[in-house]
C-alpha positions as CSV (number, residue, x, y, z in Angstrom):
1,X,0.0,0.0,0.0
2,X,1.6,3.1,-0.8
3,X,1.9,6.1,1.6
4,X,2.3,9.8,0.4
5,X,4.4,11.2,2.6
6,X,4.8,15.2,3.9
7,X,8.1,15.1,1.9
8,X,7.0,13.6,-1.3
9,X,4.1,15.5,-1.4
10,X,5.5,19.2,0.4
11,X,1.4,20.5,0.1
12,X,0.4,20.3,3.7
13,X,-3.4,21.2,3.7
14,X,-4.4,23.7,6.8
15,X,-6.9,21.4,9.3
16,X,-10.6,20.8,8.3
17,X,-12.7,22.6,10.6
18,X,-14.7,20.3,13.0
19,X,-17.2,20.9,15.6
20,X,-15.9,21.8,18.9
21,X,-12.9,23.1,17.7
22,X,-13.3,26.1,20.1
23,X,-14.7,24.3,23.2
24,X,-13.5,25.2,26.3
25,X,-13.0,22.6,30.0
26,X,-11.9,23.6,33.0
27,X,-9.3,22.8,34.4
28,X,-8.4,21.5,38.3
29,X,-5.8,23.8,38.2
30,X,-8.0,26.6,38.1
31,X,-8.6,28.3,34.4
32,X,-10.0,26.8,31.4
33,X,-8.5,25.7,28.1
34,X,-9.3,25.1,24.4
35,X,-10.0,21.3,24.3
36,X,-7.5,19.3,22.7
37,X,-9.4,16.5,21.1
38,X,-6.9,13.6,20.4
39,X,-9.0,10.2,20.2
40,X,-9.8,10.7,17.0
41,X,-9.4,6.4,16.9
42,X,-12.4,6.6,19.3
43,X,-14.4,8.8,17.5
44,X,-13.5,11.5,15.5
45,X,-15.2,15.3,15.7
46,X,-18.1,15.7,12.8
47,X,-16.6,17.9,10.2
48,X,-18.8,21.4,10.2
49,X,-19.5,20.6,6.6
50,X,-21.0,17.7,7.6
51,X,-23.4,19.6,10.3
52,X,-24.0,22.4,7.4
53,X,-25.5,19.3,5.3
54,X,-27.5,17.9,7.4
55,X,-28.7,20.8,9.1
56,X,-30.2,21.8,5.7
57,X,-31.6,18.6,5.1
58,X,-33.0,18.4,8.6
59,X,-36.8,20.7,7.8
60,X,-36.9,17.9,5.2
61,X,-36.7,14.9,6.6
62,X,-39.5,12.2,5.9
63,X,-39.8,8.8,5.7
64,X,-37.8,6.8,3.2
65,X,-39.1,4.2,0.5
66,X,-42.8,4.6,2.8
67,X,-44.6,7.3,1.0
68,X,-45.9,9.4,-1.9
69,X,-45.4,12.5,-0.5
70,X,-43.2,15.5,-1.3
71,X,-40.7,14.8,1.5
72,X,-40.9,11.4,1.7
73,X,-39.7,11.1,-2.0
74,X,-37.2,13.5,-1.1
75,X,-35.4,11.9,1.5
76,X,-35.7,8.3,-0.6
77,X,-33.2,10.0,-3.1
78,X,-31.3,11.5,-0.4
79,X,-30.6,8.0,0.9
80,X,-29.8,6.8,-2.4
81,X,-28.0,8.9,-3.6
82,X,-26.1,8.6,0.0
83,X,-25.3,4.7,-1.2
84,X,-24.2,6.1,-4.6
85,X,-21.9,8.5,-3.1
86,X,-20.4,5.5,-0.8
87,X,-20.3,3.6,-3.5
88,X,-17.8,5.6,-5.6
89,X,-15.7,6.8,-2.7
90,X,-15.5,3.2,-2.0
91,X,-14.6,2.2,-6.2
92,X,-16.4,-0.6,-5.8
93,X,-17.1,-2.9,-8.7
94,X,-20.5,-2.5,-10.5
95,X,-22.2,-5.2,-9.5
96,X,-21.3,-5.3,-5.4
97,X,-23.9,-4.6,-2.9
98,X,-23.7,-1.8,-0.6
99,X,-25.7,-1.8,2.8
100,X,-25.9,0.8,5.1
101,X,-25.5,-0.7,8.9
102,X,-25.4,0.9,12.0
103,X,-21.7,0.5,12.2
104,X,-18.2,-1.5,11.3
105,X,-19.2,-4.0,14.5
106,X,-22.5,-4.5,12.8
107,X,-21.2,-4.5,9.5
108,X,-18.7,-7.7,10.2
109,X,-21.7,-9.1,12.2
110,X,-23.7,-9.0,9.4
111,X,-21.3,-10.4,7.4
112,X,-20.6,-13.2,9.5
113,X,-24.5,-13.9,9.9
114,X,-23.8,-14.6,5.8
115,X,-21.8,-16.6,5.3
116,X,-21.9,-19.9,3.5
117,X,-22.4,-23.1,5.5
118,X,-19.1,-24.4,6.7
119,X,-16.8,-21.5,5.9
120,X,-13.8,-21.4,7.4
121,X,-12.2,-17.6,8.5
122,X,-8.8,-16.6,9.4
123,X,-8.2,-13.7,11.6
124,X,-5.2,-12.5,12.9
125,X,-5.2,-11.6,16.6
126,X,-4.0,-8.4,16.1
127,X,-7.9,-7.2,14.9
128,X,-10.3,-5.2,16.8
129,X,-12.8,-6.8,18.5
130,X,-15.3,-5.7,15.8
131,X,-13.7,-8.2,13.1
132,X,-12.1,-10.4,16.1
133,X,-15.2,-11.7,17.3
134,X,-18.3,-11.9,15.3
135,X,-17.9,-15.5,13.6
136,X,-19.1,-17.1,16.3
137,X,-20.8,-20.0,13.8
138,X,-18.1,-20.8,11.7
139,X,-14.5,-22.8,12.1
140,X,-11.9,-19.4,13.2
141,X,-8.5,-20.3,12.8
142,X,-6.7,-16.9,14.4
143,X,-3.0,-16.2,13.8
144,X,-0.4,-15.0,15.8
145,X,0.7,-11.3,15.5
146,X,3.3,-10.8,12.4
147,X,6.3,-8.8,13.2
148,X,6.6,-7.6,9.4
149,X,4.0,-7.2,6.7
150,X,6.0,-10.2,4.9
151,X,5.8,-12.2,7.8
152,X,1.3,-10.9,7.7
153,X,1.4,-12.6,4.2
154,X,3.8,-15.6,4.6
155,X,1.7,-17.0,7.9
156,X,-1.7,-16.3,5.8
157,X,-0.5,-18.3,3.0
158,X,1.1,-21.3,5.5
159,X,-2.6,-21.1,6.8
160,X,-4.6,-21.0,3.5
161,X,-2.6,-24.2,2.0
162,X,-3.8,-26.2,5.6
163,X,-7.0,-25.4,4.5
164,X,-9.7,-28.0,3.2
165,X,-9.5,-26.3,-0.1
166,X,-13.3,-27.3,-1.3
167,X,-14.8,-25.5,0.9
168,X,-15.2,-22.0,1.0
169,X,-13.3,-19.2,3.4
170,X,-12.8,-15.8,4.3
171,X,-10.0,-13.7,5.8
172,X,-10.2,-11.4,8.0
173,X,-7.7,-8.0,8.1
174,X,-7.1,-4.2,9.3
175,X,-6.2,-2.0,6.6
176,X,-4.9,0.5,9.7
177,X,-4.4,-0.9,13.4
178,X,-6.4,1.1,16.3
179,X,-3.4,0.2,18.4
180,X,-0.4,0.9,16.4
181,X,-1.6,2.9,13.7
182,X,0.4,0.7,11.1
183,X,-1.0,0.2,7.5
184,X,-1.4,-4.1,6.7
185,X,-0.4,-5.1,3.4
186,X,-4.0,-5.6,2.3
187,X,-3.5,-6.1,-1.1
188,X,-0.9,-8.3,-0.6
189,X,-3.2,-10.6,1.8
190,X,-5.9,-10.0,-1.0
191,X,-3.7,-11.7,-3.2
192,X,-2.9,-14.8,-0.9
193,X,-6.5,-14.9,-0.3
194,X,-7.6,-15.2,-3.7
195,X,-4.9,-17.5,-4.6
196,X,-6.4,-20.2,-2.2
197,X,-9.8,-19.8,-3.2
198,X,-11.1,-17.8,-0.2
199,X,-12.0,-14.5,-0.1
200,X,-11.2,-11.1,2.0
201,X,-13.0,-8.5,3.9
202,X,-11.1,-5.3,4.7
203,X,-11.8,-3.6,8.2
204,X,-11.5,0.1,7.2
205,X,-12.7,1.8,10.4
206,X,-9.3,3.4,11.1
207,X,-8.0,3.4,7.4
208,X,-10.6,5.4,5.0
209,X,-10.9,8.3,7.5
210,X,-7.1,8.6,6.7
211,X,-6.1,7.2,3.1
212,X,-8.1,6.5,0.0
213,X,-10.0,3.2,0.1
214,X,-10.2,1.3,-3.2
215,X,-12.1,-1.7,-3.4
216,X,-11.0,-2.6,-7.0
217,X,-7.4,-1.5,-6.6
218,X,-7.3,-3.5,-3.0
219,X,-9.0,-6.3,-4.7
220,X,-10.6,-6.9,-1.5
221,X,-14.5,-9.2,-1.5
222,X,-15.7,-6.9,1.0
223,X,-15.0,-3.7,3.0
224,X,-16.4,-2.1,6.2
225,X,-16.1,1.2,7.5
226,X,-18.0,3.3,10.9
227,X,-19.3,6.7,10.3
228,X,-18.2,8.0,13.3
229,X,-14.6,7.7,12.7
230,X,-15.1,9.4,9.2
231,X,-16.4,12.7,10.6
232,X,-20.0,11.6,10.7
233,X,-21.2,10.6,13.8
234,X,-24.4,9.5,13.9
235,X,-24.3,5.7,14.5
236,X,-24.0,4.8,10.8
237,X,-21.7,2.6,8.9
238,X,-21.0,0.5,5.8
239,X,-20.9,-2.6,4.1
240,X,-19.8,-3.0,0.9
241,X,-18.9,-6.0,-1.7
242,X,-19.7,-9.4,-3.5
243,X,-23.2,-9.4,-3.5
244,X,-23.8,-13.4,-4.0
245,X,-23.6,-14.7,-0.2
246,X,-25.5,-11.2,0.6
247,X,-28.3,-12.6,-1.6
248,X,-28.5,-15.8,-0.7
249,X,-28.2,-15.2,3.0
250,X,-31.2,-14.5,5.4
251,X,-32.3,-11.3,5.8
252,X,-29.9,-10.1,9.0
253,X,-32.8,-8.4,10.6
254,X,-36.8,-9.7,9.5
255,X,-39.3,-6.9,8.6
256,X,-40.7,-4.2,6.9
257,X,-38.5,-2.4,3.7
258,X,-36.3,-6.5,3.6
259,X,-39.4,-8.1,2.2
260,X,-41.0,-7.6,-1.0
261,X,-44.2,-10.0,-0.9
262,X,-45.6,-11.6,2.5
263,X,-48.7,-13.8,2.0
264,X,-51.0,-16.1,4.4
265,X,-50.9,-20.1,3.9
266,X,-53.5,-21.4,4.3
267,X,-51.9,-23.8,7.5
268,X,-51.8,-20.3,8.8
269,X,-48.5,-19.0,8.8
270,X,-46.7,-17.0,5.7
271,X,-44.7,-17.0,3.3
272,X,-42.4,-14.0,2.4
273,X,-40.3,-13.4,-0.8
274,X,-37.1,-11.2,0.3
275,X,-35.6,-8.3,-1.8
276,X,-32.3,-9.5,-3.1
277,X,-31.1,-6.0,-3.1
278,X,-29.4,-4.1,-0.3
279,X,-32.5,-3.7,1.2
280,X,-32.8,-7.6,2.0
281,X,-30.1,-6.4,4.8
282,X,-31.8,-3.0,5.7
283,X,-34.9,-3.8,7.9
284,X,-36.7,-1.3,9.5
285,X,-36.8,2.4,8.7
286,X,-33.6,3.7,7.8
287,X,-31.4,6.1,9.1
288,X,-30.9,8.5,6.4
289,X,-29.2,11.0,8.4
290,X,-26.3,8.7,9.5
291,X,-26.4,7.6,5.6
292,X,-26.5,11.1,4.3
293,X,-24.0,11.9,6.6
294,X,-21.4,9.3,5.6
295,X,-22.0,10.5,2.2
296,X,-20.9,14.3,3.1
297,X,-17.7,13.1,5.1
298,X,-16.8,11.2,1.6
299,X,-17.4,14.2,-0.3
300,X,-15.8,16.4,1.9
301,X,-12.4,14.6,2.0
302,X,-12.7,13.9,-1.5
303,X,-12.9,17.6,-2.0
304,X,-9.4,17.9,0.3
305,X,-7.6,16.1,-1.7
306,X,-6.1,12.8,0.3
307,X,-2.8,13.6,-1.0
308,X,-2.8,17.0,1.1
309,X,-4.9,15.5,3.6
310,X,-2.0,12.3,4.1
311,X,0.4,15.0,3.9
312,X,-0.3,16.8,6.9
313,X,-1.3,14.1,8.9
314,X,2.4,13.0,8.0
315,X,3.4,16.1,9.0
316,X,2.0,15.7,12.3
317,X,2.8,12.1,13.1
318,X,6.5,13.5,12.8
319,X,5.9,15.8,15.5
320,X,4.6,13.2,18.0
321,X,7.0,10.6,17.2
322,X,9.3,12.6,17.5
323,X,8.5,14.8,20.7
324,X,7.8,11.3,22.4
325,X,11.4,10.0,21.5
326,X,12.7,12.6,23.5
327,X,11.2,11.6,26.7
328,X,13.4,8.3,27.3
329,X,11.0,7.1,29.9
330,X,8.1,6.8,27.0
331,X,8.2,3.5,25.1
332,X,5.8,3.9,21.6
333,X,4.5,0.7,20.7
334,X,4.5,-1.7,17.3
335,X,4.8,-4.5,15.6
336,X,6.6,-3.7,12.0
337,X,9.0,-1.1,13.1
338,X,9.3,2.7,13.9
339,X,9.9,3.0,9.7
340,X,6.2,1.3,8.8
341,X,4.3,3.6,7.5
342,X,0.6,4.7,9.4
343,X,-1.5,6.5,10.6
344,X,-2.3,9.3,13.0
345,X,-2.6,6.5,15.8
346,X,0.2,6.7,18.1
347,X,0.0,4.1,21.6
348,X,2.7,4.2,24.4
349,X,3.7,3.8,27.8
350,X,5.2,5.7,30.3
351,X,7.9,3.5,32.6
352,X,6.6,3.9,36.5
353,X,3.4,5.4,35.4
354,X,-0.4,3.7,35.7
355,X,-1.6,4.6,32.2
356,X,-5.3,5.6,33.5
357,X,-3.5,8.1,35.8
358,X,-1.6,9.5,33.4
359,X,-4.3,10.3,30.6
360,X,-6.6,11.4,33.4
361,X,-3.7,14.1,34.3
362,X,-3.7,14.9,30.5
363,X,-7.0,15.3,30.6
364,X,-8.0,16.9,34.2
365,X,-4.3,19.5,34.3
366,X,-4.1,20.2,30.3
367,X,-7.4,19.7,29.1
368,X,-6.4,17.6,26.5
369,X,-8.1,13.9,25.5
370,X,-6.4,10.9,24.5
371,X,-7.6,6.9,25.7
372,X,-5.6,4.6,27.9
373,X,-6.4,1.0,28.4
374,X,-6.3,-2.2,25.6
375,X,-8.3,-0.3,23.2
376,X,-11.3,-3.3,22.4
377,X,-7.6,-5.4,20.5
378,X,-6.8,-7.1,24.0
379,X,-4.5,-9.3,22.3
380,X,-2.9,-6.8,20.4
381,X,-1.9,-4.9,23.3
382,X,-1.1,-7.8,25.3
383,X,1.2,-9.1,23.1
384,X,3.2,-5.7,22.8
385,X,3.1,-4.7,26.2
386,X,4.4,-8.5,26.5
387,X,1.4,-9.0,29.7
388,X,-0.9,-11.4,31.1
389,X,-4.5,-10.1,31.4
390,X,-4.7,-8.7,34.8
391,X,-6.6,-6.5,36.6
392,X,-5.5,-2.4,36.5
393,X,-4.4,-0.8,39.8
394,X,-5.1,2.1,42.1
395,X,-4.6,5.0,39.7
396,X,-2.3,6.7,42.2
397,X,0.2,3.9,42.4
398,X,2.5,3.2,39.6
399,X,1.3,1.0,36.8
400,X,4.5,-0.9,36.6
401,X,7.9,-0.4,38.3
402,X,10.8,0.4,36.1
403,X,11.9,-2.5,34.4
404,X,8.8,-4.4,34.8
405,X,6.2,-5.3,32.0
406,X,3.1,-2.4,31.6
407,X,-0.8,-3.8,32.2
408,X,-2.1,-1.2,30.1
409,X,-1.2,1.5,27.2
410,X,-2.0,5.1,26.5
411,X,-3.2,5.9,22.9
412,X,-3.2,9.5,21.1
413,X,-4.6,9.9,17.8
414,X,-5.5,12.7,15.2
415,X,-6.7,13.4,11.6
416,X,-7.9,16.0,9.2
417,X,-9.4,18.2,11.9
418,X,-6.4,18.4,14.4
419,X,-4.2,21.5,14.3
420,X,-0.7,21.8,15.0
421,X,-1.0,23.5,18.7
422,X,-2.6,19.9,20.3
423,X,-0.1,18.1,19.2
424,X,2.6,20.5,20.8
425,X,0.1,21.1,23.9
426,X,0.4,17.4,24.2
427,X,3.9,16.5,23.5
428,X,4.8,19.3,26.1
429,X,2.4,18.0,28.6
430,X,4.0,14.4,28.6
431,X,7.1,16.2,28.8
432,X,6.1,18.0,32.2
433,X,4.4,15.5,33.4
434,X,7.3,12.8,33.3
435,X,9.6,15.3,34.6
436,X,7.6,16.8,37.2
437,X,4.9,14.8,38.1
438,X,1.2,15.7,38.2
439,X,-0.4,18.7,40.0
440,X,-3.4,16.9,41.8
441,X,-3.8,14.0,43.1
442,X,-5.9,10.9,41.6
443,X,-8.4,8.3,43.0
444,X,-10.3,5.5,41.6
445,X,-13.9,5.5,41.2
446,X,-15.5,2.4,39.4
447,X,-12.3,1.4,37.8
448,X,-11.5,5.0,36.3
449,X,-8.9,7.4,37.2
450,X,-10.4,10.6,38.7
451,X,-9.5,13.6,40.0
452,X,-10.1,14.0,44.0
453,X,-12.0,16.9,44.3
C-alpha cells in the first residue's frame, strides 16, 4: 500500500474545521483551556460541513421508501443517492452490494450472519474486537501477530494451504491498526486470499478516515467502515462488496423495507419473498441522516484532496514521534518497526506510570483527551506490552515499576481536523508530566482514574 508522505508531497493542507474546535474545559488547576481532542481512533469530531448538510436537510426529513409525499420522496433520493456516493468513494465494482449498517461492528456481524455453510475464516489476533469476534458460527482459525508485513502474508499463506480447499473461506484483516496505527499489506493478503480460493474483507474503520480506500485496486470481496470515525457521527456505517452470499443469505434483521411480498398459507403462517437488493439487509426504517451523513464526510475529503490530507497528517505524526522520542522514559508501541508507514494513531507507555493516571492528568491539568487501556484489540496490546491479562491498579500507584512489564497503554490519535497547537500542547504536557509529576492527586472510582476533588 503506498503512503504519500509530507516530503513527497511538500502541500500540507491547513486542518478541516470540525465541531468543537473552540470548546473550552476547565481545568483543576484553576482556568479553562481550548480542548484538545486527540481520540480521534475513538471517535472523530463531525466535520462542520458535515453539520451544514444535514442541518439543511433536517426541515426535510421524511420517511424513506414509505410514501408518496413530497418529503418522503425527497429523502428516498437523499438515501440513495447517499449509497451512490459510498459507493464511488469506495470504487467498488459494478455489480457489489452496498448496505448501510449501524456501524463496522455491525457490519462484520452482518457479514458473518452470511456466510456460507461451513466456511472457514482466518483472523489475525492483532484485529479489533469488531472483526475479532463476530464468527461465532463458523471454524476461526486466528493467527499469531506478524512482526513484518511479509511475515502478515507468509503465515496467511502457511494457513490457507492447511486449509480444506473445497470448501469455502474468508479472511479477515485491518487496513490500519487502532493500536499501532500501522497500514497491513491488504493487497498483498488480498492476493494470498484469492490465490487459495477464499476471499477477503477489509476492516477500514481506522484506514478510510485517513487514506483513499479502493475496493477494486485493493481487490478486496468486502469492506467495512463506521461513520463516526469518518467525521460523521451519527451511529452509521458501511458494508460494501460481493453481493452473491448477501443474496443468498437470510435477511440479517426480518421486517418491513427487507421483504418484498408476505402472503398467508392457508396452515396459517406465511410465506415471504425477500428483496435481493441491499435492502434484503436494511430492515426497519432507515437512518438517512447517519447515511446522508457518511455520504458528506466522503465528499468532503474527497474535495481535500487525500494527498494534502495524508500529507499533513504525516506532518504531524512526525511531531509526535518525534516529541515522544525525546522523553526516554516513553516506550511507543508496534509491531513492523518505527519505519512502517501509518496512521495518526500513536500508543505508548510511560515507565513507572499507571496509564489511567496518566491520561486522566492529561486530561483533568491540560485539558487535553487521549484513551488509555487495551483499546477493544486485547490481544494486540497484550502481546506488545508483552502481559498477562490482569486487573488495572489504584490509579495513584504506579502501573508498573521500572523494568517491569506495563498492564495497560495510552493511545493518542489525530486526523484531518487536528491543528498543529494539540499536538505541541500534548507533547509538552507528557514532557512535564514525566519530569515533574502531576499537580493533583488521583483516585479510583469504578475502575476509572479521577481527580479527587
Amino acid at each position: 500500500m503506498s503512503v504519500v508522505t509530507a516530503a513527497s508531497h511538500p502541500t500540507v493542507c491547513a486542518p478541516l474545521p470540525v465541531l468543537g474546535r473552540d470548546v473550552t474545559v476547565p481545568l483543576v488547576t484553576g482556568g479553562e483551556v481550548t480542548y484538545a481532542a486527540l481520540d480521534y481512533a475513538a471517535s472523530a469530531p463531525a466535520l462542520q460541513r458535515v453539520w451544514d448538510d444535514v442541518a439543511a436537510y433536517a426541515p426535510y426529513y421524511g420517511s424513506v421508501h414509505r410514501g408518496a409525499g413530497y418529503l418522503s420522496q425527497l429523502s428516498t433520493d437523499l438515501f440513495e443517492n447517499a449509497r451512490r456516493t459510498v459507493t464511488e468513494f469506495l470504487d467498488c465494482r459494478e455489480d457489489d452490494q452496498l448496505v448501510f449498517t449501524r456501524s463496522t461492528t455491525d457490519s462484520l456481524n452482518l457479514l458473518a450472519a452470511a456466510l456460507p455453510a461451513g466456511c472457514q475464516v482466518f483472523v489475525f489476533e492483532t484485529e479489533h474486537h469488531a472483526s475479532l469476534l463476530p464468527w461465532k458460527d463458523a471454524r476461526v482459525t486466528y493467527l499469531d501477530a506478524p512482526r513484518t508485513p511479509r511475515q502478515a502474508v507468509e503465515t496467511l499463506e502457511r494457513a490457507l494451504a492447511a486449509r480444506d480447499p473445497h470448501g469455502p473461506a474468508l479472511v479477515c484483516v485491518t487496513g490500519a491498526s487502532n493500536v499501532t496505527g500501522e497500514l497491513w499489506p491488504v493487497r498483498e493478503l488480498a492476493a494470498a486470499a484469492h490465490a487459495h480460493g477464499a476471499r477477503i474483507v477489509l476492516d477500514a474503520a481506522q484506514l478510510a478516515p485517513h487514506h483513499p480506500v479502493s475496493v477494486r485496486d485493493l481487490d478486496v470481496d468486502y469492506v467495512a467502515f463506521s461513520g463516526h470515525k469518518l467525521y460523521a457521527p451519527f451511529g452509521s456505517g458501511v458494508l460494501a462488496g460481493r453481493a452473491d452470499w448477501l443474496r443468498a443469505a437470510d435477511p440479517y434483521l426480518a421486517g418491513g423495507g427487507a421483504s418484498r411480498k408476505v402472503t398467508r398459507r392457508e396452515d396459517g403462517g406465511v410465506d415471504v419473498e425477500w428483496h435481493e437488493t441491499a435492502a434484503r439487509h436494511e430492515a426497519g426504517s432507515p437512518n438517512v441522516i447517519g447515511a446522508y451523513s457518511i455520504a458528506s464526510a466522503c465528499k468532503a475529503l474527497t474535495e481535500a484532496g487525500f494527498d494534502a490530507l495524508v500529507a499533513r497528517e504525516q506532518h504531524l505524526i512526525s511531531r509526535v514521534r518525534a516529541g515522544l522520542a525525546e522523553v526516554p522514559q516513553v516506550r511507543i508501541l508496534s509491531l513492523f518497526g518505527d519505519d512502517a508507514p501509518r496512521v495518526g494513531v500513536i500508543s505508548f507507555v510511560v515507565e513507572g506510570w499507571n496509564s489511567s493516571h496518566f491520561a486522566a492528568a492529561l486530561s483533568a491539568e491540560y485539558g487535553i483527551g487521549v484513551r488509555d487501556g487495551l483499546f477493544c484489540a486485547h490481544p494486540l496490546v497484550r502481546t506488545l506490552l508483552g502481559s498477562d491479562p490482569q486487573t488495572q491498579g489504584e490509579c495513584g500507584a504506579p502501573e508498573a515499576a521500572p523494568g517491569e512489564k506495563s498492564l495497560n497503554a495510552i493511545r493518542v490519535s489525530f486526523g484531518a481536523g487536528t491543528p498543529d497547537e494539540h499536538v505541541d500542547r500534548f507533547v509538552a504536557a507528557v514532557r512535564e508530566l514525566v519530569t515533574e509529576g502531576p499537580k493533583w492527586t488521583y483516585r479510583t472510582e469504578e475502575g476509572r482514574c479521577v481527580p479527587a476533588v
